[in-house]
C-alpha positions as CSV (number, residue, x, y, z in Angstrom):
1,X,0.0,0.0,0.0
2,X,1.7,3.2,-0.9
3,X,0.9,6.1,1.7
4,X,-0.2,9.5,1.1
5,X,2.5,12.3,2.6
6,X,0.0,13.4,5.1
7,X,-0.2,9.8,6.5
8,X,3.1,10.0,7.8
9,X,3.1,13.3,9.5
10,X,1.3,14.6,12.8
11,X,0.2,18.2,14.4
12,X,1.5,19.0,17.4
13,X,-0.2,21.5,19.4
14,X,3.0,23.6,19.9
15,X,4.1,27.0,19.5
16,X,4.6,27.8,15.6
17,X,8.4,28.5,14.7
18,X,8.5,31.1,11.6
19,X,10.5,29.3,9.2
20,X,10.7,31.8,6.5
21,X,14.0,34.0,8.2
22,X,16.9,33.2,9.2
23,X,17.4,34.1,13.3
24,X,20.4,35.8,14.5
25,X,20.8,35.2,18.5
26,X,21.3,38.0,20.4
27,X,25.1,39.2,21.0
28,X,25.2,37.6,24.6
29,X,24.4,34.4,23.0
30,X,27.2,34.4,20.3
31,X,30.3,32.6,21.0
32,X,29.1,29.2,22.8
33,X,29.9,26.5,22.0
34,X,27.8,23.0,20.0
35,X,29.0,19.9,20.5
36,X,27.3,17.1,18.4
37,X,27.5,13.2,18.6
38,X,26.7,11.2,15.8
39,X,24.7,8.0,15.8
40,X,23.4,5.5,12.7
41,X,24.2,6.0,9.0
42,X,26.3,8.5,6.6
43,X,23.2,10.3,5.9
44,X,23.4,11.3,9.8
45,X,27.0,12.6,9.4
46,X,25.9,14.8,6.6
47,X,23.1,15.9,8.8
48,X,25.4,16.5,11.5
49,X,27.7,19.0,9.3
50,X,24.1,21.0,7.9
51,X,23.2,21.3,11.5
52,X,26.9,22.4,12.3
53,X,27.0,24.5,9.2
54,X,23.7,26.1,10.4
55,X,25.0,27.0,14.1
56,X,27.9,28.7,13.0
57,X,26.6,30.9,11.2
58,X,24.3,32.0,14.0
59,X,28.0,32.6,16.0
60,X,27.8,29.3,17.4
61,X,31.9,27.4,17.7
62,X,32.3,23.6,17.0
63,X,34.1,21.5,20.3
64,X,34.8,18.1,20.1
65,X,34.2,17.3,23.7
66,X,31.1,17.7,25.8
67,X,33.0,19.6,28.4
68,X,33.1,22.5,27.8
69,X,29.9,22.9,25.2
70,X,27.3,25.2,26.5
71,X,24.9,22.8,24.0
72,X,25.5,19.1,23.4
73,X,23.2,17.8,20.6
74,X,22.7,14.0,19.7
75,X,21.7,13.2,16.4
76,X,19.9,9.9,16.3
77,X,18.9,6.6,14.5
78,X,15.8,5.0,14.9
79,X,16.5,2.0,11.9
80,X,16.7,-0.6,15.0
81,X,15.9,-1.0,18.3
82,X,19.0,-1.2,20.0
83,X,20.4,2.0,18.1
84,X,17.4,4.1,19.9
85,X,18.5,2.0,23.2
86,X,21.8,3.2,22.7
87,X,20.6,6.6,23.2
88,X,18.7,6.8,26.2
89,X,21.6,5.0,27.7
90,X,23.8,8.1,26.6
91,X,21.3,10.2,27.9
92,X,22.2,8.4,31.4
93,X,25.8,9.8,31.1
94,X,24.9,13.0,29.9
95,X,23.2,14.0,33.3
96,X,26.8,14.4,34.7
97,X,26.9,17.8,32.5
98,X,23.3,18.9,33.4
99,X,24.1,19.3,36.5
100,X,27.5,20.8,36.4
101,X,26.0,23.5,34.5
102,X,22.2,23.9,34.5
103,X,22.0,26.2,31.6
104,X,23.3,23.4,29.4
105,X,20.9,22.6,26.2
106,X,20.4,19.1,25.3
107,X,18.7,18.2,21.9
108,X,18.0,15.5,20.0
109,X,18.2,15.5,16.2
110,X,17.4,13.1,13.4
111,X,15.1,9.5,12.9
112,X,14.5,9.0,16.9
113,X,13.2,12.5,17.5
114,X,11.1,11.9,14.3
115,X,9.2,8.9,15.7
116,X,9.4,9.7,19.4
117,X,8.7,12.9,19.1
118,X,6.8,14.5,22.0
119,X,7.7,11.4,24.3
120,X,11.4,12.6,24.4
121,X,10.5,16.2,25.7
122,X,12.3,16.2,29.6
123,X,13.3,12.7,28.4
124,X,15.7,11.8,31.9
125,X,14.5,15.0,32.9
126,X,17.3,16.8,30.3
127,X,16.3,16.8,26.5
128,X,15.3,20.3,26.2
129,X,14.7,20.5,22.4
130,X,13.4,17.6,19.6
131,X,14.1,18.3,16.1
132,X,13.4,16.0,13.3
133,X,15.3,15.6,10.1
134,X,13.5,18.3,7.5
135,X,13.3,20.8,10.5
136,X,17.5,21.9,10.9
137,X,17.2,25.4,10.6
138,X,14.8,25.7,13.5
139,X,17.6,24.4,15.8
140,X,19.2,28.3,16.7
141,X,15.3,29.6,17.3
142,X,14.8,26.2,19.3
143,X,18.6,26.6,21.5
144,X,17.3,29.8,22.3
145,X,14.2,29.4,23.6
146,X,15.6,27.0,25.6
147,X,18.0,29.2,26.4
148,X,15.1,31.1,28.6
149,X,13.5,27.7,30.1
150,X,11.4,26.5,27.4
151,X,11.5,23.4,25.9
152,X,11.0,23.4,22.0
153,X,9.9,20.4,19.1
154,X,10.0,20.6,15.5
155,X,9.7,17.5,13.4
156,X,7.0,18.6,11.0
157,X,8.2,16.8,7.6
158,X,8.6,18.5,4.5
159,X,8.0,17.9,0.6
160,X,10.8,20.0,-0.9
161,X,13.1,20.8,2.2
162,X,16.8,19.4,0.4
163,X,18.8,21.8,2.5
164,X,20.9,22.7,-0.7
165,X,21.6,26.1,-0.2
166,X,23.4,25.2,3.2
167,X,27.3,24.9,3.6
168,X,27.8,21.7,5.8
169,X,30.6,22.5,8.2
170,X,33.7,20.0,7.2
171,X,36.6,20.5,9.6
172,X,38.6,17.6,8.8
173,X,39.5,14.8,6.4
174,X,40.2,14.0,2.5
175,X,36.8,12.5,2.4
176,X,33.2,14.1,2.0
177,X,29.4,13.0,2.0
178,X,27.3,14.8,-0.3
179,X,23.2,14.7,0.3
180,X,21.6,14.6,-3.6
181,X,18.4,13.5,-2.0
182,X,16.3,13.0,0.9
183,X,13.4,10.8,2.2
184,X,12.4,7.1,0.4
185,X,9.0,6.2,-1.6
186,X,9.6,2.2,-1.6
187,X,7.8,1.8,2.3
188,X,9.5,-1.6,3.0
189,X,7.3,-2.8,5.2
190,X,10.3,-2.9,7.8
191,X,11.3,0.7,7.3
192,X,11.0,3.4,9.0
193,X,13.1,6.0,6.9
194,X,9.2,7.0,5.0
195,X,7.9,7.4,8.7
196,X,10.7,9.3,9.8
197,X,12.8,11.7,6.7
198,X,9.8,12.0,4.9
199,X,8.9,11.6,0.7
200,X,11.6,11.5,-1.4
201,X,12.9,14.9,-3.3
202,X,16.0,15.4,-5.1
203,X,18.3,17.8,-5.0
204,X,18.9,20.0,-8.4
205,X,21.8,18.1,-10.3
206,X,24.0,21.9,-11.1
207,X,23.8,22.5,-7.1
208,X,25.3,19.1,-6.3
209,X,27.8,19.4,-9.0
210,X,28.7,22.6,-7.9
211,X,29.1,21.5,-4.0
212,X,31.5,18.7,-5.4
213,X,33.3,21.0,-7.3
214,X,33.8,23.1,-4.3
215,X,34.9,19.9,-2.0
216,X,37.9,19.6,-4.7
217,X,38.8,23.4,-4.4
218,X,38.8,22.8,-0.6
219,X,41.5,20.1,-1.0
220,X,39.0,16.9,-0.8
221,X,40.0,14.3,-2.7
222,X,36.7,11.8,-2.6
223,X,33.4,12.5,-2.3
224,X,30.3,10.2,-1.6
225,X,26.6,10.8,-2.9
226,X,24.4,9.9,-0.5
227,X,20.5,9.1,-1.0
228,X,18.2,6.5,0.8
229,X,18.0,4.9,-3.0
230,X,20.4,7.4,-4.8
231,X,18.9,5.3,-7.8
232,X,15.8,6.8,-7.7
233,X,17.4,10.3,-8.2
234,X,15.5,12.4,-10.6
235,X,16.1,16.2,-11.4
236,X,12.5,17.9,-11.4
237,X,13.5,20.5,-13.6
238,X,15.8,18.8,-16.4
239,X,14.7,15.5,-16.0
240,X,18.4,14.3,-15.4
241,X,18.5,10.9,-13.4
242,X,21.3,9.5,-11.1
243,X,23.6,8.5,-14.1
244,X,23.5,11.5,-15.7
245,X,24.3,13.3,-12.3
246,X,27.3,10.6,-11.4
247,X,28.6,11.6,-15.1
248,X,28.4,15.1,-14.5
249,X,30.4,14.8,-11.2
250,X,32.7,12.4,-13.1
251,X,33.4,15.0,-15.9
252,X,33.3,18.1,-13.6
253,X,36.6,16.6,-11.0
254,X,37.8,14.2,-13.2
255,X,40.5,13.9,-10.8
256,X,38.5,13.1,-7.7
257,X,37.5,9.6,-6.5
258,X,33.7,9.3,-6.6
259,X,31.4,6.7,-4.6
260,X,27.6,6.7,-3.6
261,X,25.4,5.0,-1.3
262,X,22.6,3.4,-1.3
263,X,21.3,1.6,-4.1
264,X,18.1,-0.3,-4.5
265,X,18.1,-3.4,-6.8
266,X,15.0,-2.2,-8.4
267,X,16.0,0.7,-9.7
268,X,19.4,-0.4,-10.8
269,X,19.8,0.7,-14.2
270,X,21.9,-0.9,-17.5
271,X,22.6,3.2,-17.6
272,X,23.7,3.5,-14.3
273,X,26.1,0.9,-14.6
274,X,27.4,1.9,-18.3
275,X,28.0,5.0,-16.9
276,X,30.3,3.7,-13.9
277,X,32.0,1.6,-16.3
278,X,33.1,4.7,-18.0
279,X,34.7,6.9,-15.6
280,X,38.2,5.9,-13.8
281,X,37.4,8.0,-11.2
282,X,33.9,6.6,-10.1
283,X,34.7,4.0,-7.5
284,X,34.2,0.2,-8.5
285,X,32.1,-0.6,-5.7
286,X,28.7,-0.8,-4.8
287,X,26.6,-1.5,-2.1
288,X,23.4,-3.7,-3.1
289,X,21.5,-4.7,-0.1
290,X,19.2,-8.2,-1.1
291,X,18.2,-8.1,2.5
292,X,16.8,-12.1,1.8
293,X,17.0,-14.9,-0.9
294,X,14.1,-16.0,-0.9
295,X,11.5,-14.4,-3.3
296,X,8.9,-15.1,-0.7
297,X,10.3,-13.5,2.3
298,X,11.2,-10.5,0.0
299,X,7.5,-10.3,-1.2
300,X,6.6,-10.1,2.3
301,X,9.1,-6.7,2.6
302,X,7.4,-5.3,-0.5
303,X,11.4,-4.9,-2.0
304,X,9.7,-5.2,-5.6
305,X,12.5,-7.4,-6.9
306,X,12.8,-11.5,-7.0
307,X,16.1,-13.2,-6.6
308,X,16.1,-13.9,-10.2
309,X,15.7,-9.9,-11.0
310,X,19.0,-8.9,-8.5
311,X,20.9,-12.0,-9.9
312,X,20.7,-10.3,-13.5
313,X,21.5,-7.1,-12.1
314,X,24.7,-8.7,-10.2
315,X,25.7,-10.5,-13.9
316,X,25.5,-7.3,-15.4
317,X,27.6,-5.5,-13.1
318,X,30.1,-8.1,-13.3
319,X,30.3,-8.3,-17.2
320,X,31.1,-4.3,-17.6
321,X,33.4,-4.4,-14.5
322,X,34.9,-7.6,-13.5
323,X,36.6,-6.4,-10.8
324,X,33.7,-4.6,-9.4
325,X,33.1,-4.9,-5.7
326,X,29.9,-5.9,-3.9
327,X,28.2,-5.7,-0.5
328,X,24.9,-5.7,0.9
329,X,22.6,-6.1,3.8
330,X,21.0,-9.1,5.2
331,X,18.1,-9.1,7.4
332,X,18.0,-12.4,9.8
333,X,14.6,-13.6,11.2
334,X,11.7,-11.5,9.1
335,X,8.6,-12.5,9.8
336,X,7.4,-16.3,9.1
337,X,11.0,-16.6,7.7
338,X,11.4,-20.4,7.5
339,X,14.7,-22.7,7.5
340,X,14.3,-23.0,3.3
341,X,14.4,-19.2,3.7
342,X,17.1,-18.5,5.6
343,X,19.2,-21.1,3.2
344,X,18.1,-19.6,0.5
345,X,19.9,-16.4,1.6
346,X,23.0,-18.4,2.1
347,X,22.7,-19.9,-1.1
348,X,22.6,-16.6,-2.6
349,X,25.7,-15.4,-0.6
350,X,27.6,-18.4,-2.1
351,X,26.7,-17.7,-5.4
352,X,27.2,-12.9,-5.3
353,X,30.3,-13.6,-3.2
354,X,30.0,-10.5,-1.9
355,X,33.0,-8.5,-0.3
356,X,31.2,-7.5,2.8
357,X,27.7,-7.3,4.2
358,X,25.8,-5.7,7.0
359,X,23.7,-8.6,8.5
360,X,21.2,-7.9,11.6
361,X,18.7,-9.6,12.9
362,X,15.2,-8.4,12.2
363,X,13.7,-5.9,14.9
364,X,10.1,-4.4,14.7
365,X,9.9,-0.5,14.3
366,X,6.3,0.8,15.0
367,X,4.5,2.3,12.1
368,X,6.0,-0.1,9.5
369,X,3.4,-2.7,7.8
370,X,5.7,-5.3,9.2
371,X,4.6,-4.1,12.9
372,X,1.6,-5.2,12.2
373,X,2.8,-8.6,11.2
374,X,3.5,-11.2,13.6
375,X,7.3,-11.2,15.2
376,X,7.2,-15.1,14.5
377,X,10.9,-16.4,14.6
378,X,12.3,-17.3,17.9
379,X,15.0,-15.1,19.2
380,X,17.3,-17.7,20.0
381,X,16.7,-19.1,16.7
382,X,17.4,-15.2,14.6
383,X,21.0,-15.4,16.6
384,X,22.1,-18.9,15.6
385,X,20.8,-18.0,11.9
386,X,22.6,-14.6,12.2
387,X,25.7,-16.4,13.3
388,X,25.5,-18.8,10.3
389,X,25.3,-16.2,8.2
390,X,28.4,-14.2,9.5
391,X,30.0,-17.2,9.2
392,X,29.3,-17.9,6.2
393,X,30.4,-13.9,5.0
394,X,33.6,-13.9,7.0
395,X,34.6,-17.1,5.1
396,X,34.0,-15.7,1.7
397,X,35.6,-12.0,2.4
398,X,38.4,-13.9,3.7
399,X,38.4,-15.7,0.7
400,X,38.5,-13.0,-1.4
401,X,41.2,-11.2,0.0
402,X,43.1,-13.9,0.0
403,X,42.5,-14.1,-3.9
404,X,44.0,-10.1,-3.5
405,X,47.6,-11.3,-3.2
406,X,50.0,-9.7,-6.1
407,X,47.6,-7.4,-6.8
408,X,48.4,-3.5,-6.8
409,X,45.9,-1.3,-6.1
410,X,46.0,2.4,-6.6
411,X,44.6,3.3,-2.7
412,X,43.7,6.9,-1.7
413,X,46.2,7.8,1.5
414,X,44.0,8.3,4.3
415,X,46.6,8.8,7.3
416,X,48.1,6.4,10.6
417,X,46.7,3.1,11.0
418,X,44.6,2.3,14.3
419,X,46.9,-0.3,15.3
420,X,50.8,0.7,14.4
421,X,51.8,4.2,14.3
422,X,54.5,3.0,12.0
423,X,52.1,1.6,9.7
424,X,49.5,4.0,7.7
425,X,46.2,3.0,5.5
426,X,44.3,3.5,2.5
427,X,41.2,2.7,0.7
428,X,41.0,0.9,-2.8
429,X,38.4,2.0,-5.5
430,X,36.5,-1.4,-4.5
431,X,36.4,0.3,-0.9
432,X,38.9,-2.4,0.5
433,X,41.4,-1.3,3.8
434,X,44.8,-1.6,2.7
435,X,47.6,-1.3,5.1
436,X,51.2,-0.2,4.3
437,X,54.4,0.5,6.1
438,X,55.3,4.6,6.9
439,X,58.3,5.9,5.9
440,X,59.3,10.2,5.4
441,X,61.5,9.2,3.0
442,X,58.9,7.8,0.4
443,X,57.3,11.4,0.0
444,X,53.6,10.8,0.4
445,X,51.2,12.3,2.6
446,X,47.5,12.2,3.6
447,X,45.2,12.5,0.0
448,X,47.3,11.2,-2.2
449,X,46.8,8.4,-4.4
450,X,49.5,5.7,-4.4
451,X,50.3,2.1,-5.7
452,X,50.4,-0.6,-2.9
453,X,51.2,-4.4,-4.0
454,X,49.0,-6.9,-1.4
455,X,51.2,-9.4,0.1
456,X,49.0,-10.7,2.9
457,X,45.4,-10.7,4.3
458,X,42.9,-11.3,6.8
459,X,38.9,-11.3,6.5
460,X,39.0,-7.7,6.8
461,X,41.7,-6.2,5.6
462,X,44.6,-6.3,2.9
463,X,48.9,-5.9,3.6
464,X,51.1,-4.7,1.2
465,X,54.2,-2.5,0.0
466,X,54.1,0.5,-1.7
467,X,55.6,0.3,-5.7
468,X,56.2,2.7,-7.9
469,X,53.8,4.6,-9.5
């Protein structure tokens, strides 16, 4: 059943915030400081820098430590139940800074506020604002009010909010996330991204290629397009459609390494992937979720795709880029799913051989269809299938990376590995971690592109020397 736009919003009988000016704080209040926490998917980080980007141009400095922030903002993911319990558990710890400064603002941004709503106002008697994702630029008029003792929602959704004329604040890095899209028309029936960032609407296709262009100026070397189903990117005006945006990126820095995220099978185009082919620059990778083998269990998500359909899309990625890398994400347990189900999925994982995956088991989120549906599979029995099917992943990714040795990849410097100081890391077009030794005397630094020859592996991550270029 597809839902009308009014079915997934609300009125709440609240004070109206005007919208249509920007508001400057008064002088006393210029000069605090934000600090924001991130939780849940890239599309949050980018969210993070708009809300960021937004703040400091009402006077507001970045910190990156609670401790001295005069407002600490959390910016939330309601996709599963244990990312929202990860929340009110940092709510817990954050009561330690209401009370050592009681004029402290604490907000929370993004999918949780969105489908909470109301219900986190004084939420561990602190959460002094709610703000959902289409309602950003409230947040100054909302930090202010609260400011003066009163506590503030917005998470009205929007039709045509893309935040596109808004510089998202990027302090650090060689990599960027770029938002060509927002909100998702497909209504899974175990999503809550309709419910909770609204309809999809796109982003005009010059104003994205003009923010990339920008990144590059600004010494990024890699950007990422981001979308809920980038696929399903359409240009009202000109009619242009995710190729023909990825091409004009391609063209416009044909220097800088381009990636997106996240793709729906359905909508996965001979065009789109023609248009990958063509470019050096756009990354060979992509991230496919399947989310089940079984054409059944799929019908039962409304995904709109069988098997057969995503099989055909995976042959044709593979015969125009044979060195093409794959991931997706698995949902474990789905309601009714049956043993022949679940090994269907892992018949379907032998036969992609994907590179990596994202497997969870399935968790109700009110609103969805699926809520509705009966939460059927034992517990007990999702974590032993979930463990199968990690299993099952580890062994082919290890597999795979073994397959990686004598290989040189050009990898995109990135900076100090994690473990070993002496050691540094990159990332390969196909998204792989590549580790190499660190040495002045070799000349590189952080954003440059090198070529690194694999000599060793693990399940995760590839070892090699740097050769010449």
């Amino acid at each position: 059943m597809r839902l009308n736009f009014t079915d997934v919003t609300m009125t709440i009988d609240l004070p109206v915030l005007d919208n249509t000016k920007e508001t400057q704080l008064p002088e006393q209040l210029l000069n605090r400081k934000i600090y924001v926490e991130t939780y849940g998917c890239q599309m949050n980080v980018n969210d993070s820098e708009i809300v960021q980007g937004v703040m400091t141009k009402h006077g507001y400095s970045t910190t990156d430590t609670p401790d001295n922030a005069d407002v600490i903002l959390l910016n939330t993911c309601a996709v599963r139940d244990n990312a929202e319990k990860k929340i009110h558990e940092r709510l817990n710890h954050l009561k330690y800074y209401k009370k050592r400064n009681k004029d402290l603002v604490v907000g929370l941004l993004g999918c949780m506020a969105e489908r909470l709503r109301a219900d986190l106002l004084g939420e561990k008697n602190l959460v002094d604002i709610v703000v959902g994702p289409d309602e950003y630029r409230k947040v100054p008029e909302l930090i202010e009010n609260a400011l003066t003792g009163e506590q503030g929602i917005a998470v009205k959704l929007s039709r045509v909010e893309t935040y596109d004329d808004i510089i998202p604040l990027r302090t650090e890095g060689i990599s960027a996330w770029v938002s060509i899209m927002r909100g998702c028309d497909k209504f899974c029936t175990f999503c809550v991204v309709p419910f909770t960032r609204g309809r999809e609407r796109s982003r005009g296709l010059q104003s994205v290629v003009d923010e990339v262009k920008q990144l590059w100026e600004n010494g990024f070397k890699e950007v990422t397009l981001l979308g809920q189903n980038v696929n399903s990117y359409r240009d009202d005006e000109s009619g242009y459609d995710f190729a023909d945006l990825l091409d004009a990126c391609a063209n416009a820095v044909p220097t800088m390494r381009i990636r997106y995220t996240t793709s729906h099978p359905y909508d996965m185009s001979d065009k789109l992937i023609e248009t990958m082919a063509a470019h050096h620059n756009i990354c060979k990778y992509i991230h496919l979720p399947v989310q089940s083998g079984s054409d059944r269990v799929l019908q039962l998500m409304n995904r709109h795709y069988t098997v057969e359909h995503y099989k055909e899309r995976i042959r044709k990625i593979k015969e125009l880029m044979p060195n093409c890398a794959l991931s997706t994400d698995i949902i474990v347990g789905f309601c009714t799913e049956t043993e022949d189900d679940h090994k269907l999925t892992m018949d379907l994982m032998r036969q992609v051989r994907y590179e990596g995956a994202y497997m969870f088991n399935y968790s109700p989120r009110e609103n969805t269809k699926a809520w509705k549906m009966e939460d059927d599979v034992p517990l007990d029995v999702k974590t032993r299938r979930l463990n199968e099917i990690i299993e099952l992943q580890n062994s082919i990714s290890r597999e795979l990376n073994q397959e990686e040795i004598g290989n040189v990849h050009e990898v995109l410097v990135e900076g100090p590995s994690k473990k070993n100081v002496m050691e540094w890391q990159g990332r390969t077009s196909s998204n792989k971690v590549l580790i190499f030794p660190h040495r002045d005397e070799l000349g590189y630094i952080v954003g440059d592109l090198i070529h690194v020859k694999v000599s060793r592996s693990t399940s995760a991550t590839l070892f090699g020397e740097i050769v010449s270029n």
